[in-house]
KELO-802856 format. One record per residue (C-alpha): residue number from 1; x, y, z. Coordinates in steps of 0.1 Angstrom, whole numbers, plus 2048, in hexadecimal, padded with zeros to 3 digits. Layout:
residues N
<keza><n>NUM</n><u>X</u><v>Y</v><w>Z</w></keza>
...
***
This chain:
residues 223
<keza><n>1</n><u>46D</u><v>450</v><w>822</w></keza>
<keza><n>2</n><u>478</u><v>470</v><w>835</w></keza>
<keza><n>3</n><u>478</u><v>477</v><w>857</w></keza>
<keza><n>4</n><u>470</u><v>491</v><w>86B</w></keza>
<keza><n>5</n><u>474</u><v>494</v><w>88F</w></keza>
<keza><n>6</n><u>45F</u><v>4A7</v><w>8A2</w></keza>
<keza><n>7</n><u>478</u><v>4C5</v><w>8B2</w></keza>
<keza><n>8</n><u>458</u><v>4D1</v><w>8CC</w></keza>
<keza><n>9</n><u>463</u><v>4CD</v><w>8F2</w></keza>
<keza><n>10</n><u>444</u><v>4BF</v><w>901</w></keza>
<keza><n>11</n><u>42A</u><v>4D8</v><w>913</w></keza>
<keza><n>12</n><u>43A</u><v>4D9</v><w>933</w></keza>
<keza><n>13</n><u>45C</u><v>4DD</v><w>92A</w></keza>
<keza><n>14</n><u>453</u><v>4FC</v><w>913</w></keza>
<keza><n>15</n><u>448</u><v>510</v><w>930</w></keza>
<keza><n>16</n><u>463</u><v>52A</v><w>93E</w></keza>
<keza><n>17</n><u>47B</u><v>518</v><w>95C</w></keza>
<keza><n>18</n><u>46A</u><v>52E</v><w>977</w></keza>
<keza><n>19</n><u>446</u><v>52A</v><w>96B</w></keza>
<keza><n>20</n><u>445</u><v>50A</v><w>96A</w></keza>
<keza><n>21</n><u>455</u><v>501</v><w>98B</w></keza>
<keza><n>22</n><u>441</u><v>51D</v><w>99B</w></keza>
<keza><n>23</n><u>424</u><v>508</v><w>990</w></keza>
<keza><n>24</n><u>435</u><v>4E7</v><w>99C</w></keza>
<keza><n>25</n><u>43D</u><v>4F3</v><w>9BB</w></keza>
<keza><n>26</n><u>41A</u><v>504</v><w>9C1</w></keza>
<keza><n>27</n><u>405</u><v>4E3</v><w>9B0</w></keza>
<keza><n>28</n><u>41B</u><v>4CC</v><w>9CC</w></keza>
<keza><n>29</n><u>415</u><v>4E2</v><w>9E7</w></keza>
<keza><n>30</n><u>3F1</u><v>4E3</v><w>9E2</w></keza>
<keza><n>31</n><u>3F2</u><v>4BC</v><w>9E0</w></keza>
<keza><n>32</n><u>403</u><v>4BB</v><w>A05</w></keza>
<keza><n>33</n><u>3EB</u><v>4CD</v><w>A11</w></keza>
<keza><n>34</n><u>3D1</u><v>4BD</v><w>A02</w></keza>
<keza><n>35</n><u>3DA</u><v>49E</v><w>A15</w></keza>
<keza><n>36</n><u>3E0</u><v>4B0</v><w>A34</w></keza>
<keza><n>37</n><u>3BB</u><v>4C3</v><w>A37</w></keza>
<keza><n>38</n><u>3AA</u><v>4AA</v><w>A21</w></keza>
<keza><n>39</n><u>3B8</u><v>487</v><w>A2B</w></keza>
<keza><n>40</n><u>3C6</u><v>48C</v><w>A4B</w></keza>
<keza><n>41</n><u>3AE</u><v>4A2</v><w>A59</w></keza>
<keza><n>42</n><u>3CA</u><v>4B9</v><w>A65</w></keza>
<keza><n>43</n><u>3D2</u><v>4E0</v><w>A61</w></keza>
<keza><n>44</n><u>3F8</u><v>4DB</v><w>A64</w></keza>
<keza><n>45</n><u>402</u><v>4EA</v><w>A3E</w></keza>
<keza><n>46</n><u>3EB</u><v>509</v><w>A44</w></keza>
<keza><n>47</n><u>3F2</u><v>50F</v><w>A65</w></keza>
<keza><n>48</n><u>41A</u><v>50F</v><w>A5E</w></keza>
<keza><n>49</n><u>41F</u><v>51A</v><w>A3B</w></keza>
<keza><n>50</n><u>3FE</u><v>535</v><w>A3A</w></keza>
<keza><n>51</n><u>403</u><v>553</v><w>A3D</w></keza>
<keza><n>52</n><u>3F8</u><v>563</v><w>A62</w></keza>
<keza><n>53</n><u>3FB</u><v>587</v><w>A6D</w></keza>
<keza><n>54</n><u>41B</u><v>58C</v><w>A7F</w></keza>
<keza><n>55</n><u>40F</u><v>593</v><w>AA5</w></keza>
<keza><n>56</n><u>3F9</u><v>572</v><w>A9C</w></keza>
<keza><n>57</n><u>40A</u><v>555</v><w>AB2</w></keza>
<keza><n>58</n><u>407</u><v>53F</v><w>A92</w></keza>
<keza><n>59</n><u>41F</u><v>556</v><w>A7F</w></keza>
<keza><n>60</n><u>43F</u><v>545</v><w>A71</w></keza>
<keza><n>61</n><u>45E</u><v>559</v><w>A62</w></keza>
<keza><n>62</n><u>458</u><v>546</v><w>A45</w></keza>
<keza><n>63</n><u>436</u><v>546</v><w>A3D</w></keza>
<keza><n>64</n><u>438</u><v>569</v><w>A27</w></keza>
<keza><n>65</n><u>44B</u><v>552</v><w>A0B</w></keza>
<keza><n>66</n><u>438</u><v>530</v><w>A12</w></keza>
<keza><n>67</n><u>414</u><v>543</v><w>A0E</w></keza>
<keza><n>68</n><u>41C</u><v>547</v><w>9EE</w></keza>
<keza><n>69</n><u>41B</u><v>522</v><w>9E4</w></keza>
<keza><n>70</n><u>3FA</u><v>51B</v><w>9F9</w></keza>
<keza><n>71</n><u>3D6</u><v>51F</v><w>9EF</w></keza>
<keza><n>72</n><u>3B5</u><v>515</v><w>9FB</w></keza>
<keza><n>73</n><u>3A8</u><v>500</v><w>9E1</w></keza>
<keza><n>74</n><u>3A8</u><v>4F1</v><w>9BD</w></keza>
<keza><n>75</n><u>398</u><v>50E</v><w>9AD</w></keza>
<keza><n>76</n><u>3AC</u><v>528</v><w>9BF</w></keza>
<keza><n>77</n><u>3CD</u><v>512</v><w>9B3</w></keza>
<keza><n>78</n><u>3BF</u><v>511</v><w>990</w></keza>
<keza><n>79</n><u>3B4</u><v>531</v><w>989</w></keza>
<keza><n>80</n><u>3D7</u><v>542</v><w>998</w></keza>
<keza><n>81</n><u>3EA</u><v>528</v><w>987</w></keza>
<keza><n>82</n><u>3DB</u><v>52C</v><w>95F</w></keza>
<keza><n>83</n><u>3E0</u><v>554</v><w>96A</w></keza>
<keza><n>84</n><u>408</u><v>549</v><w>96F</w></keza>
<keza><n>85</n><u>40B</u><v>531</v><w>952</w></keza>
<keza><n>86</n><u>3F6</u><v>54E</v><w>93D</w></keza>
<keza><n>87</n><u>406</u><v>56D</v><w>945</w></keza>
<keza><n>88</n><u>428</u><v>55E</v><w>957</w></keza>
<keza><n>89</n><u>438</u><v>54A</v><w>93D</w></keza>
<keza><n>90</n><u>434</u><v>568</v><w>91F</w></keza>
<keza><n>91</n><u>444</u><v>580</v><w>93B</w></keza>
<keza><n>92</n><u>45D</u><v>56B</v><w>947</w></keza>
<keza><n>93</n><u>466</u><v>565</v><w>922</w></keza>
<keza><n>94</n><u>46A</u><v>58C</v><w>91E</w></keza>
<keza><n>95</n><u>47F</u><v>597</v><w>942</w></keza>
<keza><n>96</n><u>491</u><v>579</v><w>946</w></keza>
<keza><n>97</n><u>493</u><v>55A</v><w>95F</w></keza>
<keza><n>98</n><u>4A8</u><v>56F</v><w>97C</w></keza>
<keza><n>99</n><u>48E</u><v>591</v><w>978</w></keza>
<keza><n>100</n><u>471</u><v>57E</v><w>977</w></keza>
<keza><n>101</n><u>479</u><v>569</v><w>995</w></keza>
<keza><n>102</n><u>47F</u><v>58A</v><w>9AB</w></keza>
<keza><n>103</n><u>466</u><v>59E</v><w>99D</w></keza>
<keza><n>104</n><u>449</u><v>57F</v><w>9A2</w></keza>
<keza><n>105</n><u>454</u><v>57C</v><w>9CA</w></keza>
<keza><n>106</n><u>457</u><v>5A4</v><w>9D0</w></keza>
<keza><n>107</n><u>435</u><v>5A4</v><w>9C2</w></keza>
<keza><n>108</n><u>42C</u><v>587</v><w>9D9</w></keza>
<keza><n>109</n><u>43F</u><v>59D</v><w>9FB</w></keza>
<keza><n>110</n><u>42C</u><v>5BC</v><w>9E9</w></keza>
<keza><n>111</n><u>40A</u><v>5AD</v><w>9ED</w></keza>
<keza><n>112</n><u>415</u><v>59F</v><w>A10</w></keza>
<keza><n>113</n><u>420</u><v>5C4</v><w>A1F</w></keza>
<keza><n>114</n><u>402</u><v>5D6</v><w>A14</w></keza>
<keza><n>115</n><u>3E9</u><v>5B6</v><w>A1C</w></keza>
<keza><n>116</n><u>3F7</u><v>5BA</v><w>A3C</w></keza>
<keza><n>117</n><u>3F7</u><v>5DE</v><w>A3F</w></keza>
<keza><n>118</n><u>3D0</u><v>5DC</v><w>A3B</w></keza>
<keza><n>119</n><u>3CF</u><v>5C7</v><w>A57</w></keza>
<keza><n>120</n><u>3E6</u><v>5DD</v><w>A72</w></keza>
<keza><n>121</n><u>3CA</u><v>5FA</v><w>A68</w></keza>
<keza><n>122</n><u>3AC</u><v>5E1</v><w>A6D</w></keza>
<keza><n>123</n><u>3BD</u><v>5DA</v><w>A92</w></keza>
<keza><n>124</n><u>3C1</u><v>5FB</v><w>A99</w></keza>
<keza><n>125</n><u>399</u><v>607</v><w>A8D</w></keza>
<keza><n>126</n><u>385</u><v>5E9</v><w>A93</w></keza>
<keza><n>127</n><u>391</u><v>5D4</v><w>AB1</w></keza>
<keza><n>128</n><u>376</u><v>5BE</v><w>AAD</w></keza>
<keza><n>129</n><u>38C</u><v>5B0</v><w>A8C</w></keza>
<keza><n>130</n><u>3AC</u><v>5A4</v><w>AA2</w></keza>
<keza><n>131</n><u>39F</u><v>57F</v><w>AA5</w></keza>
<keza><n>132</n><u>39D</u><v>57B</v><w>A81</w></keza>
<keza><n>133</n><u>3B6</u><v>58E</v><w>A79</w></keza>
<keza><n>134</n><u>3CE</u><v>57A</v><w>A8F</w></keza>
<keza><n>135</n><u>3C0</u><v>558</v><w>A8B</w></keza>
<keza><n>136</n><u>3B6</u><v>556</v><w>A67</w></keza>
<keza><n>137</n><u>3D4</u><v>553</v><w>A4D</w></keza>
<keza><n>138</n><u>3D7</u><v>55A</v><w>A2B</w></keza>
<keza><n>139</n><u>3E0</u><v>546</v><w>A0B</w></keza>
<keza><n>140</n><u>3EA</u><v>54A</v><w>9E6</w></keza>
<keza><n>141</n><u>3FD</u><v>555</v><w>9CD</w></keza>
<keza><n>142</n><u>3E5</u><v>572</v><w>9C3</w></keza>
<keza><n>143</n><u>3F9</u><v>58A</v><w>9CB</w></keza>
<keza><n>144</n><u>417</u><v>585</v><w>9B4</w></keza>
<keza><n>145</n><u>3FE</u><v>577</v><w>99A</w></keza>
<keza><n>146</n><u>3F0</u><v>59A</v><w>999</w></keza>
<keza><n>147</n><u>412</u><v>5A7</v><w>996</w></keza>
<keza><n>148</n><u>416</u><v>591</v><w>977</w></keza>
<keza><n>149</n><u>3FA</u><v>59C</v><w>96A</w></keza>
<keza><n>150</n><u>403</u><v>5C3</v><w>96B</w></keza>
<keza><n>151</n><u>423</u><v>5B7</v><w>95E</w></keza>
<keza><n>152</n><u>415</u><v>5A8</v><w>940</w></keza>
<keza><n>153</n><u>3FF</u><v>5C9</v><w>93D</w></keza>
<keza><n>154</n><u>41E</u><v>5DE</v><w>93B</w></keza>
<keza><n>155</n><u>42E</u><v>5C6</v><w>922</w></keza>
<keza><n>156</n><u>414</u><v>5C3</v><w>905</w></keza>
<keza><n>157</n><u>3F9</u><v>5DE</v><w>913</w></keza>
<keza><n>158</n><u>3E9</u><v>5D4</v><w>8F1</w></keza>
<keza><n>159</n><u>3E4</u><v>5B2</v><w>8EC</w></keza>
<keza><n>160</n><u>3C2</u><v>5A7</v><w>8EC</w></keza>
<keza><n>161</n><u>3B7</u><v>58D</v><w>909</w></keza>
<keza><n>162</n><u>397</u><v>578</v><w>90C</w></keza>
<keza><n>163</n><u>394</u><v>56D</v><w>930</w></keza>
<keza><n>164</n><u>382</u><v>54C</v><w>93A</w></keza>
<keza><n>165</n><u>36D</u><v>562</v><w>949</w></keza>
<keza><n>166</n><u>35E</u><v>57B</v><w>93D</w></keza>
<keza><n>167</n><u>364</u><v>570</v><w>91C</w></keza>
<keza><n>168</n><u>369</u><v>58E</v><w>90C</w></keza>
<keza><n>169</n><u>383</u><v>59D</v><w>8F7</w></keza>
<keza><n>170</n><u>39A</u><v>5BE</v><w>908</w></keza>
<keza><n>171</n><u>3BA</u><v>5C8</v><w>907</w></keza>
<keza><n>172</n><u>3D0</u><v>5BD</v><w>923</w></keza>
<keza><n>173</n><u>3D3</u><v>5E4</v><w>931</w></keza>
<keza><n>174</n><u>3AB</u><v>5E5</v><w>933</w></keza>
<keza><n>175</n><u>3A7</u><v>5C2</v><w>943</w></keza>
<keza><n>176</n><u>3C7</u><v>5CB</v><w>95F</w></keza>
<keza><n>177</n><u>3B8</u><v>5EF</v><w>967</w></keza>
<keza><n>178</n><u>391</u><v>5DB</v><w>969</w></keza>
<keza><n>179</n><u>3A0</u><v>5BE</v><w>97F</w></keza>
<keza><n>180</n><u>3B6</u><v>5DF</v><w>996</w></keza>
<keza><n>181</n><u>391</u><v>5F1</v><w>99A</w></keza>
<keza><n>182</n><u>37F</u><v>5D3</v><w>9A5</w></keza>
<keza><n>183</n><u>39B</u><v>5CC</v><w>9BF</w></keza>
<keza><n>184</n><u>398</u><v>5ED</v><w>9CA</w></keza>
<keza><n>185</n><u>370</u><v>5EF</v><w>9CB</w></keza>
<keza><n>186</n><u>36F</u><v>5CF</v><w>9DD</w></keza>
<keza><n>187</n><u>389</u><v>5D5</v><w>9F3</w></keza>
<keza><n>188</n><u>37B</u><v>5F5</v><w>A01</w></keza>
<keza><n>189</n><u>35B</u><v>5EA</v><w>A05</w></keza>
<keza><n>190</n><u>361</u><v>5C7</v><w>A0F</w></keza>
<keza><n>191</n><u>34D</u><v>5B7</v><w>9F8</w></keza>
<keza><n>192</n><u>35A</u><v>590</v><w>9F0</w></keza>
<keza><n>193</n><u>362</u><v>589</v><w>A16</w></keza>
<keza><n>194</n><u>37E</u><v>571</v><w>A17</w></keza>
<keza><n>195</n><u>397</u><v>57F</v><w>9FB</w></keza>
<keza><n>196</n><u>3B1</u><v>595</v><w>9FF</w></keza>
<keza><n>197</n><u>3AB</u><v>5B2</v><w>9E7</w></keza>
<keza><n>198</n><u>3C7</u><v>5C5</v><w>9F7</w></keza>
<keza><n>199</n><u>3E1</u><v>5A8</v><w>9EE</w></keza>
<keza><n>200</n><u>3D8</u><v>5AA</v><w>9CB</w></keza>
<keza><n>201</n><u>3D8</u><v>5D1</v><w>9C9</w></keza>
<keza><n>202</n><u>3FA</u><v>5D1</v><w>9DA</w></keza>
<keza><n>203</n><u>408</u><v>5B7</v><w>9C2</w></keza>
<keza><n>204</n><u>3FF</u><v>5CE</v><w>9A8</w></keza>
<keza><n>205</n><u>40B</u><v>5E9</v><w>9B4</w></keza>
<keza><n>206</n><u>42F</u><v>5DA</v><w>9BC</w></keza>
<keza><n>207</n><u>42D</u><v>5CE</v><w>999</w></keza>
<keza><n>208</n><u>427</u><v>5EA</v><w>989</w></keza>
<keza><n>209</n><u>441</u><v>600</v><w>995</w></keza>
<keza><n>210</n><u>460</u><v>5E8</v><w>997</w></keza>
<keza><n>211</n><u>457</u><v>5E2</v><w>970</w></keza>
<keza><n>212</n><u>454</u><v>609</v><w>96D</w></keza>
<keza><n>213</n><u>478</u><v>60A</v><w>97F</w></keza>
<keza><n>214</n><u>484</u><v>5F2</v><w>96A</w></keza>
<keza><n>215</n><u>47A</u><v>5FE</v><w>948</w></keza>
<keza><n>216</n><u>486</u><v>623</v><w>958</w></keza>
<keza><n>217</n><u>4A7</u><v>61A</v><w>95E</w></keza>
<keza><n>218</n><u>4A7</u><v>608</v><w>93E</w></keza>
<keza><n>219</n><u>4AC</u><v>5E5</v><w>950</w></keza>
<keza><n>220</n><u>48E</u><v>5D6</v><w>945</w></keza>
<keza><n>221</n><u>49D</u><v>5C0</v><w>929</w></keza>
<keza><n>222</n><u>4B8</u><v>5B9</v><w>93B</w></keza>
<keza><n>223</n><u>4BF</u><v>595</v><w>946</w></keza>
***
């Protein structure tokens, strides 16, 4: 009788090297700090590894990298993670391991710089805003998930995506110029309080011009 072995790697070893430990090392983090808030009733993780505004006495050098690996609950790990796993791994597969590591973490300072830059003109206009500003930190990978996102836009502008929700089929330039409006709308006029609209358009916004650069200066395929 013949026999044939089954060649597939298993799920988790066929995602791209920096995909799936992005998603390793974000999953794990979320579990510490799970146990931290949940179990042991304490606000170490956030209150180290959040991000804070930088005259904010709970700022750490570190934190602009280790932001990027917390989030503020299961459904704000899920939804950025599928987004990663989604849209990371197929770009990942196209740039490369080495450009796709850079370009998901400039994305990630990208978001940071203008997030932050929002908040030095909401000290200077609104001083009633400097105790939340300074005490309340931020978390997620948003930021360079948008930055995927555009990326995947500029890679296959045509292919045709149906989102969990809505779901309804658009090409992935439609959907990344939608989601970029929305950000914009809601960031202006401060509709859904608690998300940092201004992370997400900077993300893109990074994203979108190192890719330009890159496919410019014909380095885009490069590896």
């Amino acid at each position: 009788m013949p026999y044939y072995e089954n060649t597939r790697p298993p799920f988790w070893q066929s995602i791209p090297t920096v995909t799936r430990n992005l998603l390793l090392i974000n999953i794990v983090v979320f579990v510490a700090t799970f146990i931290d808030d949940t179990l042991l009733h304490d606000d170490y993780m956030y209150r180290m590894f959040a991000l804070f505004y930088p005259a904010s006495p709970f700022f750490r050098i570190w934190q602009p990298l280790t932001h990027m690996f917390m989030h503020g609950g299961f459904w704000h790990l899920f939804f950025n993670m599928y987004t990663l796993l989604m849209f990371g791994a197929p770009v990942e597969r196209a740039i490369g391991e080495r450009k796709f590591l850079i370009f998901y973490f400039i994305c990630g300072f990208g978001a940071m710089a203008l997030h932050w830059g929002v908040q030095w003109c909401q000290l200077h206009m609104a001083a009633g805003m400097a105790a939340d500003i300074l005490s309340i930190p931020t978390v997620g990978a948003s930021g360079a998930i948008y930055g995927v996102l555009i990326a995947f836009a500029m890679l296959y502008p045509d292919a045709t995506l149906v989102l969990l929700f809505p779901p309804i089929p658009l090409k992935a330039k439609w959907w990344v110029l939608i989601f970029a409006g929305i950000e914009v709308v809601t960031g202006i006029t401060g509709t859904m309080d608690g998300i940092a609209h201004f992370a997400h358009l900077g993300g893109m916004l990074i994203g979108f011009l190192l890719m330009l650069y890159w496919r410019k200066s014909g380095k885009l395929w490069q590896r």
